[in-house]
C-alpha positions, 0 to 999 in steps of 0.5 A, a space after each residue: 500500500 502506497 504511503 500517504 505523503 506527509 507534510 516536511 513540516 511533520 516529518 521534522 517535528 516527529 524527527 525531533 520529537 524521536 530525538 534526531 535533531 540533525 535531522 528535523 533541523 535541515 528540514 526546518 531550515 530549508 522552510 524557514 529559508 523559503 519566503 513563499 513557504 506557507 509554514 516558514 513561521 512555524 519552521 522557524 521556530 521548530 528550528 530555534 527550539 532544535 538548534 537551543 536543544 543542539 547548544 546553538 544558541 547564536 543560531 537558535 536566536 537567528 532561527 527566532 528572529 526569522 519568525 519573529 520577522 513573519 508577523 505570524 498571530 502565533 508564531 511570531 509571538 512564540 518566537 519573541 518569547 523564546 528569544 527573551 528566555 534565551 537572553 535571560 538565561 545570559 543575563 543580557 537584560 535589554 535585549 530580553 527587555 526587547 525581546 518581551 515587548 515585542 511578544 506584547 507588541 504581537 499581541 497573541 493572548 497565549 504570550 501577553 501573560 508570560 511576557 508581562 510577567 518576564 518584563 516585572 522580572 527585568 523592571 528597574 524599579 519597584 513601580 515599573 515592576 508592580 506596573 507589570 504584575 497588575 498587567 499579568 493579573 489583569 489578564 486573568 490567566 489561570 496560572 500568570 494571574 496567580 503568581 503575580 497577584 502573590 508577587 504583588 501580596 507580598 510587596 504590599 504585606 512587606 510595605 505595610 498594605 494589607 488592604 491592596 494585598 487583600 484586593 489583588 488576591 481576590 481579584 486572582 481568586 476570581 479568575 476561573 480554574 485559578 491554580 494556587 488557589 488554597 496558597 492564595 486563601 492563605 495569604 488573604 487570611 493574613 491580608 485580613 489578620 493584618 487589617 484585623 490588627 490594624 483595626 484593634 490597635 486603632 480602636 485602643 488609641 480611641 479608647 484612650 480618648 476617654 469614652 467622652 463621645 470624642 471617639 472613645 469607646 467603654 472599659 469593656 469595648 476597650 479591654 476586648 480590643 487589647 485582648 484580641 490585638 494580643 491574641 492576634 499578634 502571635 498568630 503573624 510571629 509577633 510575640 514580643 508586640 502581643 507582649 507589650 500590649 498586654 502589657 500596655 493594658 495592665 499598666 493602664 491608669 484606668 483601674 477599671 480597665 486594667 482590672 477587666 484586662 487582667 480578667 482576660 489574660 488569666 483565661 488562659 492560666 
C-alpha cells in the first residue's frame, strides 16, 4: 500500500520529537529559508527550539528572529518569547527587555501573560515592576494571574498594605480554574489578620480618648480590643508586640480597665 505523503513540516517535528535533531533541523531550515513557504513561521521556530536543544544558541536566536520577522498571530509571538528566555538565561537584560515587548507588541493572548510577567522580572524599579504584575493579573490567566497577584501580596504585606494585598488576591481568586488557589486563601487570611490588627490597635488609641463621645469607646469595648490585638499578634510571629500590649493594658491608669484586662489574660492560666 502506497504511503500517504506527509507534510516536511511533520516529518521534522516527529524527527525531533524521536530525538534526531540533525535531522528535523535541515528540514526546518530549508522552510524557514523559503519566503513563499506557507509554514516558514512555524519552521522557524521548530528550528530555534532544535538548534537551543543542539547548544546553538547564536543560531537558535537567528532561527527566532526569522519568525519573529513573519508577523505570524502565533508564531511570531512564540518566537519573541523564546528569544527573551534565551537572553535571560545570559543575563543580557535589554535585549530580553526587547525581546518581551515585542511578544506584547504581537499581541497573541497565549504570550501577553508570560511576557508581562518576564518584563516585572527585568523592571528597574519597584513601580515599573508592580506596573507589570497588575498587567499579568489583569489578564486573568489561570496560572500568570496567580503568581503575580502573590508577587504583588507580598510587596504590599512587606510595605505595610494589607488592604491592596487583600484586593489583588481576590481579584486572582476570581479568575476561573485559578491554580494556587488554597496558597492564595492563605495569604488573604493574613491580608485580613493584618487589617484585623490594624483595626484593634486603632480602636485602643480611641479608647484612650476617654469614652467622652470624642471617639472613645467603654472599659469593656476597650479591654476586648487589647485582648484580641494580643491574641492576634502571635498568630503573624509577633510575640514580643502581643507582649507589650498586654502589657500596655495592665499598666493602664484606668483601674477599671486594667482590672477587666487582667480578667482576660488569666483565661488562659
Amino acid at each position: 500500500m502506497p504511503e500517504v505523503d506527509t507534510r516536511p513540516l511533520d516529518t521534522a517535528r516527529r524527527l525531533a520529537e524521536s530525538g534526531d535533531l540533525d535531522a528535523a533541523a535541515t528540514i526546518f531550515a530549508e522552510l524557514a529559508a523559503d519566503p513563499d513557504e506557507p509554514d516558514r513561521a512555524q519552521a522557524a521556530v521548530g528550528l530555534a527550539v532544535v538548534l537551543e536543544e543542539r547548544g546553538d544558541v547564536p543560531g537558535s536566536r537567528a532561527a527566532a528572529r526569522t519568525a519573529l520577522a513573519t508577523g505570524h498571530p502565533e508564531f511570531a509571538a512564540q518566537a519573541a518569547c523564546l528569544l527573551a528566555g534565551s537572553f535571560e538565561r545570559e543575563g543580557l537584560t535589554a535585549q530580553a527587555r526587547a525581546a518581551w515587548q515585542a511578544a506584547l507588541g504581537v499581541g497573541h493572548p497565549d504570550y501577553v501573560p508570560p511576557a508581562h510577567m518576564g518584563l516585572a522580572r527585568l523592571a528597574t524599579d519597584a513601580e515599573e515592576a508592580e506596573r507589570s504584575l497588575r498587567q499579568a493579573l489583569a489578564t486573568a490567566d489561570p496560572e500568570i494571574a496567580s503568581h503575580a497577584a502573590q508577587e504583588l501580596a507580598e510587596g504590599f504585606l512587606e510595605e505595610g498594605d494589607p488592604g491592596e494585598a487583600a484586593r489583588v488576591l481576590m481579584e486572582a481568586l476570581s479568575v476561573p480554574e485559578v491554580i494556587e488557589a488554597a496558597r492564595l486563601r492563605v495569604m488573604l487570611g493574613i491580608a485580613h489578620l493584618e487589617l484585623a490588627c490594624a483595626e484593634f490597635s486603632a480602636a485602643i488609641e480611641e479608647g484612650g480618648d476617654g469614652g467622652d463621645g470624642g471617639g472613645g469607646g467603654d472599659t469593656e469595648t476597650g479591654a476586648l480590643a487589647i485582648e484580641l490585638l494580643a491574641r492576634t499578634l502571635p498568630l503573624r510571629g509577633r510575640d514580643e508586640d502581643a507582649e507589650r500590649v498586654w502589657r500596655y493594658g495592665l499598666d493602664s491608669a484606668d483601674a477599671d480597665l486594667a482590672g477587666e484586662v487582667r480578667l482576660r489574660l488569666d483565661r488562659d492560666l
